[in-house]
C-alpha positions in Angstrom: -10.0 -22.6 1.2 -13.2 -20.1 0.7 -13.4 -16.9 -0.7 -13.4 -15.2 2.5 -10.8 -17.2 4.2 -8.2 -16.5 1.3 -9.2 -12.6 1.0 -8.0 -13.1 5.3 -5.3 -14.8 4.7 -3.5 -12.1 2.6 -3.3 -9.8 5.4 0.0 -10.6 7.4 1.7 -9.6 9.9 5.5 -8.6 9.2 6.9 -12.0 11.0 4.4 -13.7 8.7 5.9 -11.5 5.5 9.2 -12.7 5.8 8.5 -15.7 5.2 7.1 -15.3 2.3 9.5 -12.8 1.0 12.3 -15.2 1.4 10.3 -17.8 -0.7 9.6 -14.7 -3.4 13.4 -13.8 -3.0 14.5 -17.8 -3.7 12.4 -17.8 -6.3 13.6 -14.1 -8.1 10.4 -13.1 -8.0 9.9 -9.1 -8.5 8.9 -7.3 -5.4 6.8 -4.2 -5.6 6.0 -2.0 -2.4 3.5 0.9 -1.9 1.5 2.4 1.3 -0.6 4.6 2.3 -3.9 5.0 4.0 -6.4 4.0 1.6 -9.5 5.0 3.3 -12.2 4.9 0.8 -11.2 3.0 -1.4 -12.1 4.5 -5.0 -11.4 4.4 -8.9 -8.2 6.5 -8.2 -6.8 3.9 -5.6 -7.6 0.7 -8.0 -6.1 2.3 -11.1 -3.0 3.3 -8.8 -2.5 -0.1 -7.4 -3.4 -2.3 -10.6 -0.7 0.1 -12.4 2.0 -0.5 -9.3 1.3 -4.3 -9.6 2.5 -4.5 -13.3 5.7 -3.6 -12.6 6.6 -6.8 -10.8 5.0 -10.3 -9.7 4.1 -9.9 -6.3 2.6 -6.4 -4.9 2.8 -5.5 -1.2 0.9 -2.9 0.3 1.7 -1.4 3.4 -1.3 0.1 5.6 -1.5 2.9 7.8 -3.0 1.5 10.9 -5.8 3.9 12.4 -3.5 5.1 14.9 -1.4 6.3 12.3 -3.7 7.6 9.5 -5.1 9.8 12.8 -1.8 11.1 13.2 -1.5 12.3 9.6 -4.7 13.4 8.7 -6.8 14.6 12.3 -9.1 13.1 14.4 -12.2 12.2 11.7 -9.7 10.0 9.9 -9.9 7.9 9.1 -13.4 7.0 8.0 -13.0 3.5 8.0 -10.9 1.0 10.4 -8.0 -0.5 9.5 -9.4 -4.2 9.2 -12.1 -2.9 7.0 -9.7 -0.9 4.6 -6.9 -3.9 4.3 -9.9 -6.2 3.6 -11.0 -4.5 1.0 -7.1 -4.2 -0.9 -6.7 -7.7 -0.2 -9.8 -8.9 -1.8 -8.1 -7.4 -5.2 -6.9 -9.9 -6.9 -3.4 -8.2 -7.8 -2.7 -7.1 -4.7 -0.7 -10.2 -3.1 -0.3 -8.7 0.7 -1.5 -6.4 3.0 1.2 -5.8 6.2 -0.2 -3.0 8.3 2.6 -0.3 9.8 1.9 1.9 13.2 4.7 4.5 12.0 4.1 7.5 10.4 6.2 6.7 7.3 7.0 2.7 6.4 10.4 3.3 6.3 10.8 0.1 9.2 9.0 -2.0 6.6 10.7 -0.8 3.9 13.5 -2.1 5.0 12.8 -5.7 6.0 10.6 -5.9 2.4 13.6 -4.5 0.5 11.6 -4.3 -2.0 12.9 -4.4 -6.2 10.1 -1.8 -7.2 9.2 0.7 -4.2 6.1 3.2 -5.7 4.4 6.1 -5.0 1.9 8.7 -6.8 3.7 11.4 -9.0 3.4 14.2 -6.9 6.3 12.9 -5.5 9.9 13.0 -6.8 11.4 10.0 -6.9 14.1 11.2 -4.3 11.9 12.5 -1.8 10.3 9.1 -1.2 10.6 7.4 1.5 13.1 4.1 1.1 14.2 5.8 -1.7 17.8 5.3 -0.4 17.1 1.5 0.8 15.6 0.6 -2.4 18.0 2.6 -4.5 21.4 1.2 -3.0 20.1 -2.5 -3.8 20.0 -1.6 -7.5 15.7 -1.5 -7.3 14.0 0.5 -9.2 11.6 3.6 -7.9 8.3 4.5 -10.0 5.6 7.2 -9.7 2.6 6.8 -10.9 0.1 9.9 -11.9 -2.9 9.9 -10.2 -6.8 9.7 -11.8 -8.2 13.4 -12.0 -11.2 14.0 -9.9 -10.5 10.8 -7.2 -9.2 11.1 -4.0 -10.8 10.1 -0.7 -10.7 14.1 0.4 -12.7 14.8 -2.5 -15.0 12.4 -1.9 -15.7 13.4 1.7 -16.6 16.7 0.8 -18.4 15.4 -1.9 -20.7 13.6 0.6 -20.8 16.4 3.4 -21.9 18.9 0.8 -24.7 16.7 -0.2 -25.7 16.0 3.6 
């Protein structure tokens, strides 16, 4: 398989993803789950996700689809299309899936991943995380990580309309 066809292949559909997460599951392989929108992807986003991915041997991401990232962040979001952005995270070589969600919180997808490791940035408390309960009664394990001063894709917005 090319380059291009295997960066493809690692965006699934969440039929597709259970089949692999039983495999992962038969094999006691350690599951770690994150989302979010991930519209420009920047230093910030890499260091976030390369941290999550240590934590366990296989690292699913969870996308916002457009309809969604609209939703939560207004009409000019996002910058990007959703094929575009889970490209991009699935052409790092940590990341092991992209599965794109339409809802406003993964919670749906939380639950059928049931993941061992569920993560999020530290400005959240663990407990006010979303499958915070799912992940929590199955014994898993929930991790924040801090976030790189100076990135976000906000910042970097204003960044570029301030220099238009």
């Amino acid at each position: 398989m090319n380059k291009w066809d295997f960066i493809q292949s690692k965006v699934l559909s969440v039929d597709q993803l259970k089949i692999f997460i039983a495999f992962w599951n038969f094999k006691n392989q350690k599951i770690v789950f994150t989302n979010g929108c991930f519209d420009i992807l920047h230093r910030g986003h890499i260091e976030y996700l390369a941290k999550a991915a240590s934590l366990g041997d296989i690292l699913i991401i969870g996308l916002n689809t457009d309809e969604s990232v609209k939703r939560l962040k207004g009409e000019n979001r996002p910058v990007q299309d959703e094929k575009s952005r889970a490209l991009q995270l699935a052409s790092l070589s940590f990341v092991t899936n992209v599965v794109l969600f339409n809802e406003d919180t993964p919670y749906e997808l939380i639950k059928t991943i049931n993941p061992d490791v569920l993560v999020k940035g530290s400005d959240y408390k663990p407990e006010e995380i979303v499958g915070y309960d799912i992940v929590s009664a199955k014994g898993g394990e929930i991790a924040t990580i801090d976030f790189v001063d100076g990135f976000s894709t906000s910042a970097l917005i204003n960044k570029i309309k301030h220099n238009l």
